[in-house]
N, C-alpha and C positions, 0 to 999 in steps of 0.2 A: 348276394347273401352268403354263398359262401366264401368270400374273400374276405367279409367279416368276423365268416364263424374262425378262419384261417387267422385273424392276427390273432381273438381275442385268447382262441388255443396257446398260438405261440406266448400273447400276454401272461400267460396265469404259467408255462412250463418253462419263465425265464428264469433261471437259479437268482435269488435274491443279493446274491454279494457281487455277481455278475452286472445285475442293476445299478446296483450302490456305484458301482466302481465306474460306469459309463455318467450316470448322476454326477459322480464328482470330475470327468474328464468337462461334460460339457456347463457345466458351474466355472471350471478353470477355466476355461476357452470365453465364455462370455463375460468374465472379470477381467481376464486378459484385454479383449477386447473396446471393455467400459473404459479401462486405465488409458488404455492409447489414444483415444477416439476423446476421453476428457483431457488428459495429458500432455495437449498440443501448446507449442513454446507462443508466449504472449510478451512482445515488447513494450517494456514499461515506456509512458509517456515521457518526451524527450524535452528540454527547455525550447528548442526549434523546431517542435512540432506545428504544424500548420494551424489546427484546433488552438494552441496554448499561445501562439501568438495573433492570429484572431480575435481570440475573446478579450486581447489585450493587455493579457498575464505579462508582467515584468523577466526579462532575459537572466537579471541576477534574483539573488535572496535577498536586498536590502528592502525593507519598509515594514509595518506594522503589519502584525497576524494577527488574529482573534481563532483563538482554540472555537473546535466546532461540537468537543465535546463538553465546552463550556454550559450550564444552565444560562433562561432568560435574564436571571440576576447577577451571573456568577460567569465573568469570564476569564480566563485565561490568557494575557498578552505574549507575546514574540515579539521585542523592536531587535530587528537588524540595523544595523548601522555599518559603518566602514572600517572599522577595526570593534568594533563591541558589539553582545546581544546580551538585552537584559531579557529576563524571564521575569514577570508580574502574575504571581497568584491571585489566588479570590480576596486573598485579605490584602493585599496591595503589598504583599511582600516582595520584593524584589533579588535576583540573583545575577549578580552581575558578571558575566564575563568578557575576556579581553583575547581577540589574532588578529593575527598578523595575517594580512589580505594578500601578501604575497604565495601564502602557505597553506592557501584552497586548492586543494586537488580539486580540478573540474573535469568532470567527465560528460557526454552528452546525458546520461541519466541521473544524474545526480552532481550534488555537490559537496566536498567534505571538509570538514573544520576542525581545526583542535583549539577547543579553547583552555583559557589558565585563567579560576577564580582571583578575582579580585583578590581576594585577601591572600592569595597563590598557594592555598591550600590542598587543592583541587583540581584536575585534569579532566577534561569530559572530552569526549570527539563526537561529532556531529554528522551525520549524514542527510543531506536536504532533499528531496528530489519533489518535483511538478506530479503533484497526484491526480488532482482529478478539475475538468473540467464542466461544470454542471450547469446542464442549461431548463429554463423554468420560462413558460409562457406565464405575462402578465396579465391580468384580468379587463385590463383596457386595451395596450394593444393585442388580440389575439392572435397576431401575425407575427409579433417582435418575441424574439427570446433573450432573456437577461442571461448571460454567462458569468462565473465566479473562478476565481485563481484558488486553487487550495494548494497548499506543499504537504508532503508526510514529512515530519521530523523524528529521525533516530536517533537515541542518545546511547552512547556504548561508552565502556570504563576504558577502553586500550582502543588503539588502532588497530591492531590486531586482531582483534575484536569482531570491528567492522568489516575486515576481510569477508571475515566467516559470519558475516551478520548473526553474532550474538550479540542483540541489540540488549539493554537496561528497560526503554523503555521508548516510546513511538507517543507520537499525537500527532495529528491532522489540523493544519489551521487555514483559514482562508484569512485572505489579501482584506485589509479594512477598508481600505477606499472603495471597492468596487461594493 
């Protein structure tokens, strides 16, 4: 009892800026701590990652996407091809660009593109990389999991740009055959 009466004294004769001031050391130390502890470095999935070639994700960007931020009615296409990628909006408008396949930077996480609108008005670069791998048990087999290829696609106005991922603008599309 008395070791109680002994903090609560100490409690109430602690000068209050004296408090303040230990409050905000141990606020720092455990924000410090949150940040480091959240902060730990995550390697983006790779085109040869074990997961990405499994589920039977394609090695290159070539073949049809479906935007995943498309609605039920309303989708979004990506055809890659071997020198062109059109882009297909909701209304079936199309934007067509044109590279040169010699002139992909590939790296293991990514893949990058410069393309020249068709009507060569226009400079976009591209950033492709293997996003996400999602796997969904089926309602029949409840042992089987269906996997899906998605890429993120980055569009940036320079190269330079992309350096410093100041991207324009990003969408998410998965592989249409799977």
């Amino acid at each position: 009892m008395v070791k109680v009466e002994n903090f609560w004294l100490k409690l109430i004769s602690v000068d209050f800026f004296e408090f303040k001031s230990l409050l905000k050391v141990l606020i720092s130390i455990c924000l410090f701590f949150f940040i480091v502890v959240s902060a730990s470095s995550v390697s983006a999935l790779d085109w040869n990652d074990k997961e990405w070639v499994e589920a039977g994700c394609p090695s290159s960007i070539f073949g049809e996407w479906v935007s995943t931020e498309a609605g039920i009615n309303s989708k979004h296409l990506l055809n890659i091809y071997q020198n062109k990628i059109i882009f297909i909006n909701n209304n079936n408008l199309e934007k067509k660009y044109s590279f040169n396949p010699k002139n992909i930077l590939k790296s293991s996480s990514y893949l990058g593109v410069r393309l020249q609108h068709v009507n060569k008005d226009k400079t976009v670069y591209l950033k492709i990389r293997p996003h996400l791998v999602r796997s969904k048990t089926t309602a029949k087999h409840m042992n089987r999991t269906i996997q899906s290829c998605f890429i993120k696609v980055f569009k940036f106005e320079f190269k330079n740009f992309a350096k410093h991922d100041k991207y324009l603008d990003w969408e998410i599309y998965k592989l249409k055959n799977n």
